[in-house]
NULUMKE-753518 format. One line per 3 residues: number of its first residue (from 1); their letters; for each residue x, y, z of C-alpha. Coordinates in Angstrom, 2 decimals. Example, Ala and Ser with C-alpha at 12.3 -4.5 7.8 and 13.67 -1.06 7.14 Angstrom:
BEGIN
1	as	12.30:-4.50:7.80  13.67:-1.06:7.14 .
# end
This chain:
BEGIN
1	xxx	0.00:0.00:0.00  2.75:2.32:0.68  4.90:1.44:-2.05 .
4	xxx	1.51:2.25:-4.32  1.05:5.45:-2.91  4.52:6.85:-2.78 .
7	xxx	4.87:5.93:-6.62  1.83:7.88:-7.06  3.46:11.15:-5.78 .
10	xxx	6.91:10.66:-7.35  5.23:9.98:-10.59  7.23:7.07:-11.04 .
13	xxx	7.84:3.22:-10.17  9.40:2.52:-7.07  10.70:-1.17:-5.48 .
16	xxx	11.45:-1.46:-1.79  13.94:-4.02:-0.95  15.66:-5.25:2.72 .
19	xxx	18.73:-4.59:3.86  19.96:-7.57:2.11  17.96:-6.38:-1.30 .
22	xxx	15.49:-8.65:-0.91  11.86:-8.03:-2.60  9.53:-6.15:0.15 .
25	xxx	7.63:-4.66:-2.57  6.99:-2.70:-5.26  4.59:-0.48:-7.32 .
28	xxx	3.95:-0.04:-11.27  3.23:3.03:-12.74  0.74:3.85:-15.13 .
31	xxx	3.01:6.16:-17.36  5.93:3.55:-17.22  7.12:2.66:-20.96 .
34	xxx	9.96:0.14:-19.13  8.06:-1.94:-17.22  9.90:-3.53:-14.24 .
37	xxx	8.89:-7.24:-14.74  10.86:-6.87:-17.74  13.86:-5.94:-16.68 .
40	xxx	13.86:-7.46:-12.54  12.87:-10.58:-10.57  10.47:-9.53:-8.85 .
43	xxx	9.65:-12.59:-6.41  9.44:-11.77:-2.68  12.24:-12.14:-0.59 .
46	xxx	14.23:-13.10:-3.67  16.72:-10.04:-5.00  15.81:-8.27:-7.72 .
49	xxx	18.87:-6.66:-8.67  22.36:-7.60:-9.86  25.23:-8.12:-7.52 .
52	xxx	26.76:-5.16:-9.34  24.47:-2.49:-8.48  23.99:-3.50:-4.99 .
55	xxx	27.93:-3.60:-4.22  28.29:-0.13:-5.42  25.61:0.90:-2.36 .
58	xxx	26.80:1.80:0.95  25.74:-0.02:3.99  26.73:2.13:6.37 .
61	xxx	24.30:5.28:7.30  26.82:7.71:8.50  28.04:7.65:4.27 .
64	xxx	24.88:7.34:3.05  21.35:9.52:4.44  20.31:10.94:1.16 .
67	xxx	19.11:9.28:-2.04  21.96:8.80:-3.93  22.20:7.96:-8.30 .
70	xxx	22.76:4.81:-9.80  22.75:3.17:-12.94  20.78:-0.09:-14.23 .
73	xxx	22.27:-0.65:-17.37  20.22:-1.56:-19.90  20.41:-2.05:-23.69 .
76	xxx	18.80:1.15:-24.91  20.63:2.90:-22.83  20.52:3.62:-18.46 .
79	xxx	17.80:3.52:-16.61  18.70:6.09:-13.47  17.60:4.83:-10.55 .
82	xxx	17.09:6.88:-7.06  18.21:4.78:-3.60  17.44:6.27:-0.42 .
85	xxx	17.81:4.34:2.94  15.69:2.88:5.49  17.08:3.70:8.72 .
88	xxx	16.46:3.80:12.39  19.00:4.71:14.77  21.92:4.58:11.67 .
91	xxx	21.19:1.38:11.21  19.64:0.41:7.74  16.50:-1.76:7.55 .
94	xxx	16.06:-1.55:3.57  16.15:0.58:0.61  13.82:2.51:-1.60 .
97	xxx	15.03:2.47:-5.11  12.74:5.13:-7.48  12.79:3.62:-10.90 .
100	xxx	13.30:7.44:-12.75  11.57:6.29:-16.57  8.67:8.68:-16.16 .
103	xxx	9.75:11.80:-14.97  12.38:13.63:-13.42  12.23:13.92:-10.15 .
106	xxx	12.72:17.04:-8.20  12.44:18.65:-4.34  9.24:17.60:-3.83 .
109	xxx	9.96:14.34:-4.86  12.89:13.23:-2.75  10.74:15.16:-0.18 .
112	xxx	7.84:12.41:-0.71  10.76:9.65:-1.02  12.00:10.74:2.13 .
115	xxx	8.67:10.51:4.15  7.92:7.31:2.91  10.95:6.05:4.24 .
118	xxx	10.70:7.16:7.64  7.09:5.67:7.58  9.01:2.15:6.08 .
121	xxx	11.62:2.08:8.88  9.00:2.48:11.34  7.16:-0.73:9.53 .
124	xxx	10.48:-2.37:9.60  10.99:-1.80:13.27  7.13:-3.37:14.04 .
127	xxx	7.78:-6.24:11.95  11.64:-6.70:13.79  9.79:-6.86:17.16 .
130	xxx	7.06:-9.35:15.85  10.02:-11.54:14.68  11.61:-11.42:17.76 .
133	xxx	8.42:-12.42:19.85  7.62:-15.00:17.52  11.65:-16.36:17.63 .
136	xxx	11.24:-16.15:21.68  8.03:-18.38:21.62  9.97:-20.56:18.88 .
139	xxx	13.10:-21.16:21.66  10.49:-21.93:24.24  8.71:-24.57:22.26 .
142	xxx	11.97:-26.31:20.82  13.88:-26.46:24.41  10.98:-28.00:25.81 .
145	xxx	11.58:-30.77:22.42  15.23:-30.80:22.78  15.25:-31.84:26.44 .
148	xxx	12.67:-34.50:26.02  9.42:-32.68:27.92  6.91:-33.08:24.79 .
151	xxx	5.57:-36.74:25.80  2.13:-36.24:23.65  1.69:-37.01:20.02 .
154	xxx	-1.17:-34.36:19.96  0.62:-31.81:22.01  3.82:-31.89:19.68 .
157	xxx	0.88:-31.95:16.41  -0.29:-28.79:17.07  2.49:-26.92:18.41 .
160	xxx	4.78:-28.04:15.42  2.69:-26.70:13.24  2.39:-23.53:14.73 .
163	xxx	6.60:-23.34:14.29  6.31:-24.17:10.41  7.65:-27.84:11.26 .
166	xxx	5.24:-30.94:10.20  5.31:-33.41:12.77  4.74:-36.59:10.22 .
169	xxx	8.20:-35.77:8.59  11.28:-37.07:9.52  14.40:-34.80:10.20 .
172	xxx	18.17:-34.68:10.54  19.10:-32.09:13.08  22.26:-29.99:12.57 .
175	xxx	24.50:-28.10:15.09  26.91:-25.80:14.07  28.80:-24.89:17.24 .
178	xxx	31.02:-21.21:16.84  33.87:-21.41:19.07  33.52:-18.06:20.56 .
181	xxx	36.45:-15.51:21.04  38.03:-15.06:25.13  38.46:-11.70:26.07 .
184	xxx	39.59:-10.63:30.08  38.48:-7.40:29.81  34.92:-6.16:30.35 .
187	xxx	34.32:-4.25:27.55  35.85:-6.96:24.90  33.74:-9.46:26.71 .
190	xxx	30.60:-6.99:25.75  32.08:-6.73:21.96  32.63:-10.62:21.49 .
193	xxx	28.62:-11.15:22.82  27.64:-8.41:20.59  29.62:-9.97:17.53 .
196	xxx	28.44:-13.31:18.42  25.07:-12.41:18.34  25.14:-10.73:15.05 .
199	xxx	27.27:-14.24:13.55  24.15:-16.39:14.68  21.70:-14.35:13.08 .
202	xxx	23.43:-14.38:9.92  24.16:-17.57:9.80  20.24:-18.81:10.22 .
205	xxx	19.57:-16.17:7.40  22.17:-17.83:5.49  20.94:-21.15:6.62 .
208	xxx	17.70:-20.28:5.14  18.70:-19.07:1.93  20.46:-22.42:1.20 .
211	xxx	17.22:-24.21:2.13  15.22:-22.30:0.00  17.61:-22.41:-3.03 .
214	xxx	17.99:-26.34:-2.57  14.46:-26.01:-2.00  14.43:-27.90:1.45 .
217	xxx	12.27:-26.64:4.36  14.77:-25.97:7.42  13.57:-24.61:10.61 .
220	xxx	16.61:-22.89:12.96  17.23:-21.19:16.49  20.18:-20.19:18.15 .
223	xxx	20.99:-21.29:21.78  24.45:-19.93:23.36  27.09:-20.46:21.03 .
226	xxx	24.74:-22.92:19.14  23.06:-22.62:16.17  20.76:-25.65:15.93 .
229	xxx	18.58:-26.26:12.26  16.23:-29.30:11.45  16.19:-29.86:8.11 .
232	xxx	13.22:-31.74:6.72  13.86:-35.33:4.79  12.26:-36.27:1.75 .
235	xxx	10.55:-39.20:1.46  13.53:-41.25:-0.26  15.56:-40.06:2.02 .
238	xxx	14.18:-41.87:5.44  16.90:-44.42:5.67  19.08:-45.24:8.53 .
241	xxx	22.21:-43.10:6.87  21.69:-39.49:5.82  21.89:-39.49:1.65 .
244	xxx	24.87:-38.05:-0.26  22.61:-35.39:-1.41  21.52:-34.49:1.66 .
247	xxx	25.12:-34.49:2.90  25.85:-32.12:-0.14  23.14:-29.52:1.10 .
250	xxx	24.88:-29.67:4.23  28.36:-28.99:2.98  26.95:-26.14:0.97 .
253	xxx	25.34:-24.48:4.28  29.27:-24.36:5.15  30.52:-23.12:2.08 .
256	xxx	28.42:-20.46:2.62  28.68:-19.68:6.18  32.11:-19.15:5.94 .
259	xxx	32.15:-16.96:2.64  29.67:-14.77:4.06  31.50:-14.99:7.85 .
262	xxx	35.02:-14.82:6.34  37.78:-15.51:9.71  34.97:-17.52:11.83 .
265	xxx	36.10:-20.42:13.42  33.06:-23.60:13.31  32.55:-27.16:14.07 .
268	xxx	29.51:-28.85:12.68  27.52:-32.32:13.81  25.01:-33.82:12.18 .
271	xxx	22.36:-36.29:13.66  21.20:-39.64:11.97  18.03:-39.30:10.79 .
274	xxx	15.09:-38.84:12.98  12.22:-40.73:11.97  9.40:-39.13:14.74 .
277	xxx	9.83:-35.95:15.87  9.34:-36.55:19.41  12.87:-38.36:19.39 .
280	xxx	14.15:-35.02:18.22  16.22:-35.09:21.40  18.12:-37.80:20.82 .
283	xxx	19.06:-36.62:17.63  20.34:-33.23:19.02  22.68:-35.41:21.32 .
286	xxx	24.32:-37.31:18.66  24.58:-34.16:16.66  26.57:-32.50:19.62 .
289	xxx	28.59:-35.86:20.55  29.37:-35.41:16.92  30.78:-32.30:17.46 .
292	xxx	32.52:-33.37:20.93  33.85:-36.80:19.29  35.47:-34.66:16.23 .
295	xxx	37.36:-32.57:18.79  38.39:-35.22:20.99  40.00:-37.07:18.02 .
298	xxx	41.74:-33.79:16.66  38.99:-34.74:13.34  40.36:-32.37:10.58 .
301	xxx	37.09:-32.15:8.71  34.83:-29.29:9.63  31.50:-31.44:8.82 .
304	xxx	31.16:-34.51:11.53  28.02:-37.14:10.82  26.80:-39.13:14.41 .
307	xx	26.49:-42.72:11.76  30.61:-41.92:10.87 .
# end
């Protein structure tokens, strides 16, 4: 709705992205001869735009509070494109990029632009918090799985559901354990918290984007120096051993972790596969005695399976 009316009063298209540049959303305009299906991906939550544009964009707010010029090249010549920000409190929640095809835009424009964003971030923000009551009910519910307190088939039914899991699938759970940074002073024990807290959420958004290019349904949560996902088997895949190309998603949620983390230091266990979810439990402990065997053992491989 916003994205609708703000192209209205800039007289021109406009796509809002994330702060990774994924889709939000995005509004046609009427008077548009270079329609923006023809030229972007415009799925949700995928990114519309090439890894060249977006690397030319500063992430950093104190560089980077007005809409600044860029270039979509294109073969009839450059389509100028206007990207402003969505901040709170310097730190950038998304973008607004006008799509400049129709008009030219001037004071009152950016003016508009700039509103719109400050009524974004402040959607942004909302949405954050929901997130993070929705992840705190999440931690609850998978503890309570993890140390063995869900005894009833119904009870773990209906609350599995609610957490985007299906209880009549089979899982493998994986750990990836970060070995955290020691600092003796009070204020570098503060910054290696803070950094460790950022590294988990990454990784599960990382995580997630491997599941949903392999096109796997993974659920994740973080605990301590933990992050712990359940990734969903297929029905082929409900053996006793977890399948090479299982094993190859795996090694690709790795790959990518540490591009994306470059300098972080991880050990990873995975479980055997977990036929009902109400033995999820177990299969956490083999995934971390995965883990513990690999370092006992001096194991030079990063990736350690429980059946190995």
């Amino acid at each position: 709705e916003i994205a609708s009316q703000v192209s209205s009063l800039i007289g021109n298209p406009l796509i809002i992205v994330d702060s990774k540049w994924r889709l939000l959303a995005y509004a046609e305009h009427p008077g548009n001869q270079r329609l923006l299906k023809d030229y972007l991906n415009l799925n949700k939550k995928e990114k519309p735009f090439s890894a060249k544009l977006t690397d030319s964009i500063p992430n950093e707010f104190q560089s980077f509070h007005k809409a600044i010029k860029r270039n979509y090249p294109e073969e009839n010549g450059d389509i100028v494109c206007r990207v402003l920000p969505i901040a709170v409190n310097k730190v950038i929640y998304g973008y607004l990029i006008a799509w400049e095809t129709v008009a030219q835009m001037q004071y009152i424009e950016y003016k508009a632009l700039e509103s719109a964003a400050t009524t974004i971030s402040l959607e942004r923000v909302k949405a954050r918090q929901i997130e993070e009551i929705r992840h705190n009910l999440r931690q609850d519910f998978f503890d309570d799985l993890l140390q063995g307190k869900i005894e009833s088939v119904n009870a773990i039914n209906s609350m599995a559901e609610i957490h985007n899991m299906d209880a009549k699938k089979s899982y493998v759970c994986l750990v990836i354990k970060i070995r955290e940074s020691s600092g003796t002073k009070i204020q570098e024990l503060i910054d290696s918290k803070e950094k460790l807290s950022i590294q988990k959420n990454r990784m599960i958004q990382t995580i997630q984007d491997v599941a949903s290019l392999s096109k796997r349904n993974m659920t994740s949560i973080h605990r301590g120096n933990l992050v712990i996902s359940f990734l969903m088997l297929k029905t082929s895949e409900i053996e006793k051993r977890v399948s090479p190309v299982l094993g190859e998603v795996i090694e690709s949620i790795y790959q990518k972790i540490i591009s994306e983390l470059p300098g972080i230091s991880l050990s990873l266990g995975v479980s055997k596969p977990c036929i009902e979810l109400l033995d999820m439990n177990k299969a956490y402990m083999q995934a971390m005695e995965a883990i513990k065997i690999s370092e006992e053992v001096k194991h030079n491989k990063p990736i350690s399976f429980f059946e190995d």
